[in-house]
C-alpha positions in Angstrom: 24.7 44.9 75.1 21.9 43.6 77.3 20.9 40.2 78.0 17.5 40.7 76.2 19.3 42.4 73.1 22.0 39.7 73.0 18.8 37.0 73.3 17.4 39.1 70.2 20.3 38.9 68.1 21.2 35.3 69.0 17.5 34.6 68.0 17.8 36.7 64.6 21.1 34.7 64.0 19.4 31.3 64.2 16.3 32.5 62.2 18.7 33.1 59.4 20.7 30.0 59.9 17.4 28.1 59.9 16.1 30.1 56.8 19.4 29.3 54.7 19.3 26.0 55.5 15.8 25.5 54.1 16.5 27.4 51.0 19.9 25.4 50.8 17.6 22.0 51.3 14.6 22.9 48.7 17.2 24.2 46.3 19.6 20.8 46.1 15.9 19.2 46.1 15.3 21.2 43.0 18.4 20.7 41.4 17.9 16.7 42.1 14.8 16.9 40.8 15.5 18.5 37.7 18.8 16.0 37.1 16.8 13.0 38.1 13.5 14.2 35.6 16.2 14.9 33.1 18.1 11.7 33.1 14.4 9.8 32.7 13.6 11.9 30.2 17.3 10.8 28.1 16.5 7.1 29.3 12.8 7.5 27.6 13.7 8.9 24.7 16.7 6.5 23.9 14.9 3.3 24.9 11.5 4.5 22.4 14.8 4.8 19.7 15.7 1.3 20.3 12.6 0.3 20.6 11.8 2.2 17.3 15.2 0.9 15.4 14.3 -2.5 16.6 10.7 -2.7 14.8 12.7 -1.2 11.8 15.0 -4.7 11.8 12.1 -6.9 11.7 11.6 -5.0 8.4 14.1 -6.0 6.7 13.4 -10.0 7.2 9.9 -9.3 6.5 11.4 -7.9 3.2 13.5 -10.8 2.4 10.4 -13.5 2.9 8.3 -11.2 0.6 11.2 -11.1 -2.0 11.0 -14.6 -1.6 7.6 -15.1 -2.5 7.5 -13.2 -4.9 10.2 -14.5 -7.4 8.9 -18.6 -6.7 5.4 -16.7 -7.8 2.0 -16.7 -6.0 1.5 -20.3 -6.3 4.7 -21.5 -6.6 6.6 -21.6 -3.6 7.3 -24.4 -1.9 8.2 -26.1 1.4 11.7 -27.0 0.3 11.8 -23.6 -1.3 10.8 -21.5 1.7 13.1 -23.5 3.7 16.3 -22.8 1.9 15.6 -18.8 2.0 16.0 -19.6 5.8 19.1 -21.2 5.4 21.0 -17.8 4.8 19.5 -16.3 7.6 20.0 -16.6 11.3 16.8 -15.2 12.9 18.4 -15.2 16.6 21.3 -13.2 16.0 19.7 -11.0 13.2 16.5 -10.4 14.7 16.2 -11.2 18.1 13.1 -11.6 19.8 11.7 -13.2 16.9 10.3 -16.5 16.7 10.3 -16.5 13.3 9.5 -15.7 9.9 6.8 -16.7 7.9 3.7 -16.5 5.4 0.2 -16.3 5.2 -1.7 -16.7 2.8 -5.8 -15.7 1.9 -7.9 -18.5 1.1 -11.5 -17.7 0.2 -13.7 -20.8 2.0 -14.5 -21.5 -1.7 -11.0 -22.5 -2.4 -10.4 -23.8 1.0 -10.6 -27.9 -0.6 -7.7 -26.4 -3.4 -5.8 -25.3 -1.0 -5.7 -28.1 1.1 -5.1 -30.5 -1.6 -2.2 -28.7 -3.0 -0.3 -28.1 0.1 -1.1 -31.8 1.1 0.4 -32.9 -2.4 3.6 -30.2 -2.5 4.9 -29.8 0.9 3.0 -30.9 4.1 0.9 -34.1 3.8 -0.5 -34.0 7.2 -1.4 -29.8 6.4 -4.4 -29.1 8.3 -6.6 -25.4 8.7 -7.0 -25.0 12.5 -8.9 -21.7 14.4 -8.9 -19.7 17.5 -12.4 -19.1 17.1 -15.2 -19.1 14.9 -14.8 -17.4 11.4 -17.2 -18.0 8.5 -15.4 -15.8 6.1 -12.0 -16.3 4.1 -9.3 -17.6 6.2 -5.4 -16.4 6.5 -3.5 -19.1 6.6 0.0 -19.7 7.9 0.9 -22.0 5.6 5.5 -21.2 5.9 7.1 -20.6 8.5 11.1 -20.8 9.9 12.7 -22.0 11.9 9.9 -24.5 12.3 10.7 -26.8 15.1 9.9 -24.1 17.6 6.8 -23.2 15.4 5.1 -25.9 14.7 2.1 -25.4 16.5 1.4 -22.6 14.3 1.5 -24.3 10.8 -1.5 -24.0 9.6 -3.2 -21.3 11.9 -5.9 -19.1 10.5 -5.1 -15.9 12.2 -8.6 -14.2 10.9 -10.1 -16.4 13.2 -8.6 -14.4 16.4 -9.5 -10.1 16.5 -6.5 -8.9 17.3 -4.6 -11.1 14.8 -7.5 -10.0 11.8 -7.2 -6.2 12.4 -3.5 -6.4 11.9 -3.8 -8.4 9.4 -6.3 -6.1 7.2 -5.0 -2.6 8.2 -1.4 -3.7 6.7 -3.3 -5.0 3.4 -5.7 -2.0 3.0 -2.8 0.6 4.1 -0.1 -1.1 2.2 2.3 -0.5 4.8 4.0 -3.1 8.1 1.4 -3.4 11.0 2.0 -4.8 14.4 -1.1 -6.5 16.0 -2.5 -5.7 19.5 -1.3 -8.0 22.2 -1.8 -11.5 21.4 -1.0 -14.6 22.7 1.4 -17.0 20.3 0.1 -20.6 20.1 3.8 -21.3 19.9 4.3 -19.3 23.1 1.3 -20.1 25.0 3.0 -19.2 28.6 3.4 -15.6 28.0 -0.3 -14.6 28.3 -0.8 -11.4 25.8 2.7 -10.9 25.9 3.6 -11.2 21.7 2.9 -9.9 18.7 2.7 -10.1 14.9 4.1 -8.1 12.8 3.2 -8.2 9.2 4.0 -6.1 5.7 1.1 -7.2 3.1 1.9 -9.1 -0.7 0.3 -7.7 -3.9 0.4 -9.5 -7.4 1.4 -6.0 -8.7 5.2 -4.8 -8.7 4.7 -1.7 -6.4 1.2 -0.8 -3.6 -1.7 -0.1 -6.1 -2.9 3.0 -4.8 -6.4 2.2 -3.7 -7.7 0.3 -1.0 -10.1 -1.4 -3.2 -6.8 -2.1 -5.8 -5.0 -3.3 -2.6 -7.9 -5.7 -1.8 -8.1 -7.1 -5.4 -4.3 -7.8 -5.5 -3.3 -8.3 -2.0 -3.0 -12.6 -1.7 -1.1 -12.6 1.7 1.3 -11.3 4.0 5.4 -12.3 5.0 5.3 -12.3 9.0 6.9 -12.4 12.3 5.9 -13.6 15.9 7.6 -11.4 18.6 7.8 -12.1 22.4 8.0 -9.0 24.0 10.8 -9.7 26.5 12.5 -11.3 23.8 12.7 -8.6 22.0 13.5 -6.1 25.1 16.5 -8.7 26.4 18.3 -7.2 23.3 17.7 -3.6 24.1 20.7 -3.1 27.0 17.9 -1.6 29.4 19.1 -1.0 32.9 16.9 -2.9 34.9 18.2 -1.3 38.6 17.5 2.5 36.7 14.2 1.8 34.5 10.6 1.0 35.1 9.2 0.4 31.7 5.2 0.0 30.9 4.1 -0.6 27.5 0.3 -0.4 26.7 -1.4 -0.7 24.2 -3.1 2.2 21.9 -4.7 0.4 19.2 -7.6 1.7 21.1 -6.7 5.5 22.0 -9.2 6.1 24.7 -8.6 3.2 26.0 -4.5 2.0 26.6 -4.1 -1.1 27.7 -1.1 -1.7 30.1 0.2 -5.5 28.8 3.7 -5.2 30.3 5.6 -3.7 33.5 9.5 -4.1 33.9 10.6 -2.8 37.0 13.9 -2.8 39.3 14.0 0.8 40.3 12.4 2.0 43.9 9.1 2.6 43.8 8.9 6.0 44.4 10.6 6.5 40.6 7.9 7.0 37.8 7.5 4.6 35.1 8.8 4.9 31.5 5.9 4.7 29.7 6.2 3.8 25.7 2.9 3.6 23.4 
């Protein structure tokens, strides 16, 4: 074999070698890729469960407050009485990332004196109506809530007087169904800026939903309640902080998510989680 010939096939040799090695390279890229796109896609889908079975929890306590209500009657129940329904549960170990359970109440501004002077006489004496803004229409009141050490600041709260709280709060009477407001700020929590939530389930005088949303407005007289802190209520969910980079927005506006929180220990060049 000549020198040029054995320059050719030594030349051939190391295209091949060079050829193999790039298909070798792009296919453990693509193999990577597709373990590493699966595995997100697992770790998405099992932290929206949690996330899912942990809204589902809150339920229940919202459940037990309006069971509550309900047998003490509309106008019945009491400070001492709302506080002993808290005595059987433990909010931090049942429901964590809660700050609480609670109940508001609607109170047209024509009965707004009433009010004032029956809560004053029955259960709070220093009971005040206090607002996040201006609202000339009926109020929703906080007028319960447990444990209330940590939630004091919210006793007596009208949450129609803030949007985000007000839309909640209507769409779970008119629906008949749990809501969870937009992003809000808890005046019991005021260091995590747009960070919490309520979640609420609507009260009817009537045994079961009436059917219309003009029945549901008649009979709806308030609503059983919870404040969630987002991390709270994440801390529970066994995340792995060194494999996830969660972002939740929100969608109450479709067109329009709003990104409220980013967790995020994994390398940047990871894609987020992203739950709606």
């Amino acid at each position: 074999m000549s020198y040029k010939n054995a320059s050719k096939l030594g030349l051939f040799i190391l295209l091949i070698g060079v050829t193999l090695s790039a298909v070798a390279a792009w296919w453990v890229q693509r193999t990577n890729t597709q373990t590493i796109a699966q595995a997100l896609q697992e770790n998405t889908e099992q932290i929206s469960a949690n996330i899912i079975n942990r809204m589902t929890l809150y339920q229940y306590g919202l459940r037990g407050v309006l069971g509550t209500i309900v047998a003490a009657g509309e106008h019945n129940i009491s400070r001492a009485g709302f506080g002993r329904y808290s005595l059987i549960r433990d909010v931090d170990q049942e429901f964590p990332g809660a700050r609480g359970f609670g109940f508001i109440r609607r109170v047209a501004r024509a009965d707004e004196v009433n009010f004032l002077t029956r809560v004053r006489q029955h259960s709070w004496p220093d009971f005040t109506i206090h607002q996040l803004g201006p609202n000339n229409g009926e109020r929703y009141v906080i007028e319960y809530i447990e444990p209330v050490e940590r939630n004091q600041a919210s006793i007596g709260l009208d949450v129609a007087s803030e949007s985000h709280r007000k839309q909640a709060a209507d769409a779970a009477l008119l629906s008949g169904k749990v809501r969870l407001s937009a992003p809000i700020t808890l005046v019991q929590a005021e260091g995590k800026t747009s960070q919490s939530f309520l979640i609420l389930l609507p009260i009817y005088r009537t045994i079961s939903v009436p059917k219309t949303e003009t029945e549901r407005l008649s009979a709806g007289y308030g609503w059983s309640f919870a404040p969630l802190v987002t991390n709270e209520v994440l801390a529970g969910l066994a995340l792995n902080h060194k494999m996830t980079k969660l972002l939740l927005s929100d969608v109450t506006q479709a067109s329009d998510p709003i990104p409220f929180l980013k967790l995020s220990m994994m390398p940047r060049h990871y894609p987020p989680i992203t739950i709606k």
